[in-house]
MITORMAR-288910 format. One record per residue (C-alpha): residue in one letter; y negated, z negated, x negated. Coordinates in steps of 0.001 Angstrom, whole numbers, plus 500000, padded with zeros to 6 digits. Last residue first. Example, Ala and Ser with C-alpha at 12.3 -4.5 7.8 and 13.67 -1.06 7.14 Angstrom:
BEGIN
S501060492860486330;A504500492200487700;
// end
This chain:
BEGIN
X514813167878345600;X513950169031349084;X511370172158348348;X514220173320346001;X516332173196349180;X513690175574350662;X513206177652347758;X517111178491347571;X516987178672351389;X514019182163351004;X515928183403348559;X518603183774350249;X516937185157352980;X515379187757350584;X518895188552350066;X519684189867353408;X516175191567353741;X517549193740350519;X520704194301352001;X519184195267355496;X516963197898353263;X520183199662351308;X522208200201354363;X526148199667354662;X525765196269353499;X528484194080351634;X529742190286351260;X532182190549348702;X535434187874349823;X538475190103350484;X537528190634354067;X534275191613353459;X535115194281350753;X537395195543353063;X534741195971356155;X532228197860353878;X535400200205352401;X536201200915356292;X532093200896357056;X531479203755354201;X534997206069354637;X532333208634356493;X530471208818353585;X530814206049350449;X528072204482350404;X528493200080349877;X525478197931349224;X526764194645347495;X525416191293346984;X526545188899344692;X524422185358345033;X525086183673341692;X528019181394340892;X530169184070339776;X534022184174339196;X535416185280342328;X533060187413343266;X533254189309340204;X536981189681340765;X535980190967344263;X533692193431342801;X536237195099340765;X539361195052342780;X536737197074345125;X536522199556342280;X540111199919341795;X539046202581345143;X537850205100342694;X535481205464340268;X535073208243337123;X534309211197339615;X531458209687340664;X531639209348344294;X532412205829345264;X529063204372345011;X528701200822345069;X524747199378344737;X525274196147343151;X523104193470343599;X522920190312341568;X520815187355342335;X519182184743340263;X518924186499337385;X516107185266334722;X518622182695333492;X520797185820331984;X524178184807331624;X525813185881334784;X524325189361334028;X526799190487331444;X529756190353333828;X527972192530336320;X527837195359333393;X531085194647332426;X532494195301335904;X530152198533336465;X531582199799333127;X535154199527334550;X535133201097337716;X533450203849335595;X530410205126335552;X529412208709334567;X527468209205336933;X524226207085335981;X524685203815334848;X521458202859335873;X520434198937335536;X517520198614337922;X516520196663335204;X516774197859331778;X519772199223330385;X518878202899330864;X522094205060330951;X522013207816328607;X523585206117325742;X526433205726328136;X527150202215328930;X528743199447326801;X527093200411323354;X524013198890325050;X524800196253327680;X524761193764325387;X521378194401323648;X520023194341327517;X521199190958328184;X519665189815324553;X516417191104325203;X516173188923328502;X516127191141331921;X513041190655333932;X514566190183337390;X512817192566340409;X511218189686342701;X512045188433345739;X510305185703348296;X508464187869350945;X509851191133350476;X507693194547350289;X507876194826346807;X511793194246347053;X512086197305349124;X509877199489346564;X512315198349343380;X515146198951345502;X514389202442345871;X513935202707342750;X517545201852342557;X518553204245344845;X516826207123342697;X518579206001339446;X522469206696341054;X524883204428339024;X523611201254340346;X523584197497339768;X520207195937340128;X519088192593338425;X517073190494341393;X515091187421340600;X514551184793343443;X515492182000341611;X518282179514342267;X519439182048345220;X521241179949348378;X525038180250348145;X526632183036349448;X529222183370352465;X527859181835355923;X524330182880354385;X524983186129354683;X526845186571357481;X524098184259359132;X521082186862357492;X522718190152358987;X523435188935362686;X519873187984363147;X518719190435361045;X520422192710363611;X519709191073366416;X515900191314365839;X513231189607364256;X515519186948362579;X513806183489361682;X515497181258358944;X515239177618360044;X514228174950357292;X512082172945359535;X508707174009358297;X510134177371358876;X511131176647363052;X507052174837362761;X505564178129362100;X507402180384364121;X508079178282367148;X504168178599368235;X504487182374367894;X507577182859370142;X505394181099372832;X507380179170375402;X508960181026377918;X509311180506381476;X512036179720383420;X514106182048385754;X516403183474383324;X516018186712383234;X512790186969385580;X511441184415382997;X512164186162380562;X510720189589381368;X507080187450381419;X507610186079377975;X508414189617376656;X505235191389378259;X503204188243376975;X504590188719373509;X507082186243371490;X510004186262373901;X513031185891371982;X513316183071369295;X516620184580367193;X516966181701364828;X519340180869361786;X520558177711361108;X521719176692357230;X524060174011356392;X523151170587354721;X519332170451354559;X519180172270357328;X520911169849359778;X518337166850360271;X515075169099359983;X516692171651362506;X517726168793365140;X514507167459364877;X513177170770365804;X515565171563368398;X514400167845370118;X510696168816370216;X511637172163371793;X513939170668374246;X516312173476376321;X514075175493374501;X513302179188375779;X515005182615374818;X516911181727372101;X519454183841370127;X520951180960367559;X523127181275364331;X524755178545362868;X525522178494359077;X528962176989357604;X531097175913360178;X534119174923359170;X533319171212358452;X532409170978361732;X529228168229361849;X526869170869362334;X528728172384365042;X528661169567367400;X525751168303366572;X523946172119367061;X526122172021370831;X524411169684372808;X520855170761371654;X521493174202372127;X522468173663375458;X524837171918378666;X523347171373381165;X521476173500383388;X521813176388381015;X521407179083382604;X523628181261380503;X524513178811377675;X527024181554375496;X529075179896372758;X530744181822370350;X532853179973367824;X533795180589364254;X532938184438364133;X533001186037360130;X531404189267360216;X533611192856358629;X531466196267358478;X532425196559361990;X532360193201362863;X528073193901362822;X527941196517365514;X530231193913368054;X529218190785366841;X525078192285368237;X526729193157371426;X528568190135372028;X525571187984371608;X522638189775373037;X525046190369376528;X525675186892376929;X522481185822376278;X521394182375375659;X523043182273372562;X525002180092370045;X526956181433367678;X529222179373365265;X529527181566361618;X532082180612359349;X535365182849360765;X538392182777362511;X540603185588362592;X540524186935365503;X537339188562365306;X538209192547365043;X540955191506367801;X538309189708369971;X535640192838369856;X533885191754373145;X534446193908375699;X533498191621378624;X535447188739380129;X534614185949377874;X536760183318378271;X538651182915375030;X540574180058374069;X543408180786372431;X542720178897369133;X542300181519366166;X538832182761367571;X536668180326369389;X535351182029372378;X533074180507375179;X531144180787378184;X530027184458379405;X527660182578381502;X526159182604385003;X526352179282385187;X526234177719382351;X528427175393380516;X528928172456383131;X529549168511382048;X531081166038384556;X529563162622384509;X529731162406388047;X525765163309388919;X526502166653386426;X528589167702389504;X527412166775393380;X523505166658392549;X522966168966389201;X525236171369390868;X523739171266394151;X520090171572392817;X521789174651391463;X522841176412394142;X519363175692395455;X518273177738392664;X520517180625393720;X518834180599397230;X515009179902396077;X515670183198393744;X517912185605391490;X517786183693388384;X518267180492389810;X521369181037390576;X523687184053391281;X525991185014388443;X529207183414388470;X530863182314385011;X530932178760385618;X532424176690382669;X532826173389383696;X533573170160381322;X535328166614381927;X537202167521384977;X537531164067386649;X539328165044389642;X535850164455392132;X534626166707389744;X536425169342389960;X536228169140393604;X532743169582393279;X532745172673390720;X535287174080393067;X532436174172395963;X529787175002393786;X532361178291392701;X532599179200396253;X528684179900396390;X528187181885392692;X531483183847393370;X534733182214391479;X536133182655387761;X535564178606387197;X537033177784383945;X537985173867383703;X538387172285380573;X539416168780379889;X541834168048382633;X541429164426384041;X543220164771387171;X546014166640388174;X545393169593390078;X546160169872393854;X542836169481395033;X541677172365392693;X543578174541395183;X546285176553396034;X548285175836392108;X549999178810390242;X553625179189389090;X553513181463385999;X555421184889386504;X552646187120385836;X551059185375388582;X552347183307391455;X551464181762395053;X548734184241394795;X546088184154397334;X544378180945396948;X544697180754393353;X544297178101390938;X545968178236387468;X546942175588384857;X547384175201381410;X548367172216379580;X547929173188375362;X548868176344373722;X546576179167375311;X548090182147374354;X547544183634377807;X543824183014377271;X542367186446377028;X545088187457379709;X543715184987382293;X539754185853381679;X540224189394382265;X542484188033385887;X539740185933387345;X537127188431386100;X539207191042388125;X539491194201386331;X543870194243386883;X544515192448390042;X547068189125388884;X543944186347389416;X543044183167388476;X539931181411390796;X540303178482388782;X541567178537385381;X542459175490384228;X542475174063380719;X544886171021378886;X543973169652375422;X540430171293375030;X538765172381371339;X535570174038371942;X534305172638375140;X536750169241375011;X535119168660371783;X531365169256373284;X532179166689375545;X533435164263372999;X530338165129371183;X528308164631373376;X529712161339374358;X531764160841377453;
// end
């Protein structure tokens, strides 16, 4: 097999097993069986205890399989499972997913687990994800093994963003805050220990998938440092990567290798060379989550001036402090004749110069023409729009608004969304019809520095 072939019958399988299957409700074996129960191509289970479950005729062993399936899910303790894995092989399973804890990362034992692994399976030709993984989930094709809460109706839809992480937990945690306010999931992809199967296998993969359109990483160590790096310079250019490099102190470094049982390399030597290579580097889960949503959506800034969209003056000042303390941004200097249009438009009250205030008496209609007059002005390379819904002039036509501004802009639209305890339902709306919104004024701001930050980069490249 080719990577990519491998990495096809990862994502996209023809025929999947599920070893270890199981009808006892809070068994992994039996989480992982209802998450794929829509499964449409061959599907088979192995149980050694259950001749049958939910009425679907199961098999005793992997010995009885037939060969050659492309996907085999291995729901079986960290010793049994080497044995499957083995047998799997010997049937010509082209890829594993082992979702057993107890490798390497607990000791000499789990590591000689391992060695067995690498010896019996990988030695075949036979591909593993993991162990000790959460494995995979690509919304909108049945395939789902990932048998922790994990928000798969909020993501079922599929989305733009592949994530790839080397934390199980990281990963489905961070989806899970961010789907609230609406977060677009192509694949999920968790390595685990990685003794195959890694970032390096899988950025190809992705990068080449048309739907795809930024991939986001949470890294602990490299599978190949070198190789990520020429990976990042050869995809970057065409679709944006975002990196979550984990383990930049000594107190971090050392907790990683008890989590994974490998030491970390420096977060700090990454840093530099991750930029050189076009990568965008999160701090945090958050960011990282905030600047792939972002970039999955909007197109990179052509300059990195920001016009401001508000009718309440104190958040916009606001703005004006947050974008100080950016790296790329800049508040927009709004040409005479921008300004000239807004007035007799807006309230003789409102100030027309930038952070535009409407003030309170806005209307779901003033806010449109005033983001309609800003697509002109060459000193705007980004537009954000701070949506309040409680002037007594706007209502919920509003979000009709800012969608048919996203529709016909070519500038990054950003939008920061209050609107009390409705906030995250309006936030998750505008998402879904297009507007890519922030329920907090400073993650909006870092959000757009980011676009900045590939609009220079690509600039950097022509």
């Amino acid at each position: 097999m080719t990577i990519m072939d491998a990495m096809e019958a990862l994502c996209r399988p023809r025929s999947l097993a599920l070893i270890g299957a199981s009808g006892k409700a809070g068994r992994v074996g039996n989480i992982i069986l209802r998450n794929i129960r829509s499964f449409p191509g061959e599907f088979y289970l192995v149980s050694a205890s259950e001749a049958s479950i939910g009425g679907r005729e199961t098999y005793p062993d992997v010995a009885a399989l037939p060969p050659g399936i492309d996907l085999a899910v291995i729901a079986l303790e960290a010793g049994r499972a080497v044995g499957a894995a083995r047998l799997c092989a010997e049937k010509g399973c082209r890829v594993l997913i082992i979702v057993a804890s107890g490798y390497s990362e607990t000791g000499p034992r789990g590591a000689e687990l391992e060695r067995e692994l690498r010896e019996h399976v990988l030695a075949r030709g036979t591909r593993i994800l993991g162990p000790n993984t959460l494995g995979v989930f690509i919304p909108g094709t049945g395939l789902d093994t990932i048998f922790v809460e994990h928000g798969d109706r909020m993501f079922a839809d599929p989305g733009e963003v592949a994530f790839i992480t080397q934390s199980g937990s990281v990963g489905v945690e961070a989806l899970g805050v961010s789907g609230v306010i609406g977060w677009g999931l192509r694949a999920f992809v968790g390595m685990g220990n990685r003794i195959d199967i890694g970032e390096n296998d899988l950025l190809p993969y992705f990068a080449a998938d048309p739907a795809t359109k930024c991939i986001a990483l949470y890294l602990e160590t490299f599978q190949d440092g070198e190789g990520f790096l020429r990976l990042c310079r050869r995809i970057t250019p065409h679709k944006p990567m975002v990196v979550l490099k984990a383990g930049r102190s000594e107190a971090a470094m050392a907790a990683v290798a008890s989590h994974t049982g490998r030491m970390a390399s420096a977060g700090s030597v990454f840093s530099g060379a991750g930029r050189q290579a076009g990568v965008h580097l999160a701090d945090n889960e958050e960011q990282l989550a905030d600047y792939a949503k972002i970039l999955s959506r909007e197109p990179a800034a052509a300059n990195p001036g920001v016009a401001i969209v508000t009718s309440a003056g104190g958040y916009g000042i606001i703005t004006l402090d947050l974008l100080a303390e950016t790296t790329h941004l800049q508040c927009a200097r709004l040409a005479e004749a921008t300004e000239a249009a807004l007035e007799g438009k807006v309230p003789a009250y409102a100030s027309v110069h930038n952070p535009i205030d409407l003030t309170a008496s806005a209307d779901n209609a003033m806010t449109g023409t005033a983001l309609e007059v800003l697509e002109e002005d060459g000193a705007v390379g980004i537009v954000l729009c701070i949506a309040f819904f409680a002037p007594p002039k706007v209502d919920r036509g509003l979000i009709d608004v800012l969608v048919r501004h996203r529709g016909r802009t070519k500038k990054p639209f950003v939008v920061f969304v209050a609107y009390g305890p409705f906030t995250n339902e309006i936030a998750k709306t505008l998402y879904e019809r297009g507007v890519v919104s922030f329920t907090s004024l400073s993650r909006a701001v870092r959000a757009m520095d980011v676009l900045a930050e590939r609009g220079r980069f690509l600039r950097t490249l022509s």
